[in-house]
C-alpha positions in Angstrom: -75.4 -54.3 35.5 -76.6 -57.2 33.6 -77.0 -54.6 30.6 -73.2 -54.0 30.8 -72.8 -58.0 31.0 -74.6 -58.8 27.8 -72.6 -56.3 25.7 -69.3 -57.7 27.0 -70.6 -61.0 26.3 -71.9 -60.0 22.8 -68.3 -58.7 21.8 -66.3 -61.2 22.8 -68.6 -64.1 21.1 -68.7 -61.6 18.0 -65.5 -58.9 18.2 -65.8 -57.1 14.6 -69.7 -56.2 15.7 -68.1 -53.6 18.0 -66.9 -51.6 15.4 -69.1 -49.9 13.5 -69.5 -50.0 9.5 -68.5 -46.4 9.3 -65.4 -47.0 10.6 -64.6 -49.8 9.1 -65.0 -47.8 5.7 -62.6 -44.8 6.9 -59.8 -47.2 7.9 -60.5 -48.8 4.4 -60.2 -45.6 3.2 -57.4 -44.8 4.7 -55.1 -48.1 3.8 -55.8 -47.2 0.2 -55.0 -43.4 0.5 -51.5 -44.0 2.3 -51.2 -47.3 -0.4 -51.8 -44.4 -3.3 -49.3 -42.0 -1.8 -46.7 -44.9 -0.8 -47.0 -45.8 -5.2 -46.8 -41.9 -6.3 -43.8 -41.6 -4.2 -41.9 -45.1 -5.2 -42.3 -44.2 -8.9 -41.0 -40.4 -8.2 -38.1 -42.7 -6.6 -37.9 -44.6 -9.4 -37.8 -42.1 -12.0 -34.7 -39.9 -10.4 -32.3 -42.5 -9.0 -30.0 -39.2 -8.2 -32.6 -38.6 -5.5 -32.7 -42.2 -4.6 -29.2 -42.7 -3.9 -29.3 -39.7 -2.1 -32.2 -40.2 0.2 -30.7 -44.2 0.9 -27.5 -42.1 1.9 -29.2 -40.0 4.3 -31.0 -42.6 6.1 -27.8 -44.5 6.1 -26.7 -41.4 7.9 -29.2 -40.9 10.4 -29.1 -44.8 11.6 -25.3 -43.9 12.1 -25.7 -41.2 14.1 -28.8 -43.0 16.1 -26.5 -45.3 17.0 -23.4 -43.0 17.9 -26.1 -41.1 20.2 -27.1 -44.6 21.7 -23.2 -45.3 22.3 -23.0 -41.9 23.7 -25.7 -42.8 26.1 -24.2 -45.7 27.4 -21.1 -44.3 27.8 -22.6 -41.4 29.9 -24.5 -44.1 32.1 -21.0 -45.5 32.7 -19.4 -42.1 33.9 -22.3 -41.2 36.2 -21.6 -44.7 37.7 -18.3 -44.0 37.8 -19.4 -41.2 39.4 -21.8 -42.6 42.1 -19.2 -45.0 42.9 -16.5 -42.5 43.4 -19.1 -40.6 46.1 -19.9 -44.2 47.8 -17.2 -44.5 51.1 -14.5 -47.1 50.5 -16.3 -50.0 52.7 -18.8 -50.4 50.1 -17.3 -50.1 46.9 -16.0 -53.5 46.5 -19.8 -54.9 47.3 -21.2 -52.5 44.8 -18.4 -53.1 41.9 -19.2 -56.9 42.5 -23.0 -56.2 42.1 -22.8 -53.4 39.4 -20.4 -55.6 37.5 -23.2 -58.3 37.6 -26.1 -56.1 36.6 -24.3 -55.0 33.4 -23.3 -58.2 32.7 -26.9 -59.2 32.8 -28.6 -56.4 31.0 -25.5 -56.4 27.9 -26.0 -59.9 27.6 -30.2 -59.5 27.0 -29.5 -56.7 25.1 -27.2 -58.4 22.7 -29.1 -61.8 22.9 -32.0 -59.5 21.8 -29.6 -57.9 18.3 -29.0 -61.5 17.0 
């Protein structure tokens, strides 16, 4: 047990000794192959702006319809409320409108606190 102890205290007084030289070199290695490819393809980019514009239009495109399919969502998690409420026997729905109305009042008001 006091094996396991001394290695615990060895990397935490020395954290980068835990990883071993080989691997250091691979991940070395590795930042400078994507950095190589990340170059080749900027300076394809660069050399056919037809492309360019058209690949910047594309991604425009996709956010778009990543956020109509996150509107989509939220409007489906409204109509299955909408639902669940609709099963829920008249005594109760005024107690839960009142706390599903606070919920989403909370949880819209993080989420938008969290955009800006």
């Amino acid at each position: 047990m006091a094996e396991g102890n001394d290695y615990l205290t060895a990397l935490m007084k020395n954290p980068m000794g835990a990883m071993r030289v080989e691997d250091l070199v691979m991940e070395a290695a590795r930042d400078l192959i994507k950095d190589e490819i990340k170059r080749h393809i900027r300076q394809k980019l660069d050399d056919d702006p037809d492309l360019k514009a058209n690949i910047r239009s594309a991604i425009g495109e996709l956010m778009e319809a990543k956020v109509r399919e996150g509107y989509a969502m939220v409007k489906l998690g409204k109509y299955g409320v909408d639902l669940g409420i609709s099963l829920v026997p008249q005594d109760m729905k005024s107690k839960i409108d009142r706390d599903l109305a606070d919920l989403l009042e909370k949880e819209v008001s993080g989420m938008v606190n969290k955009m800006d």
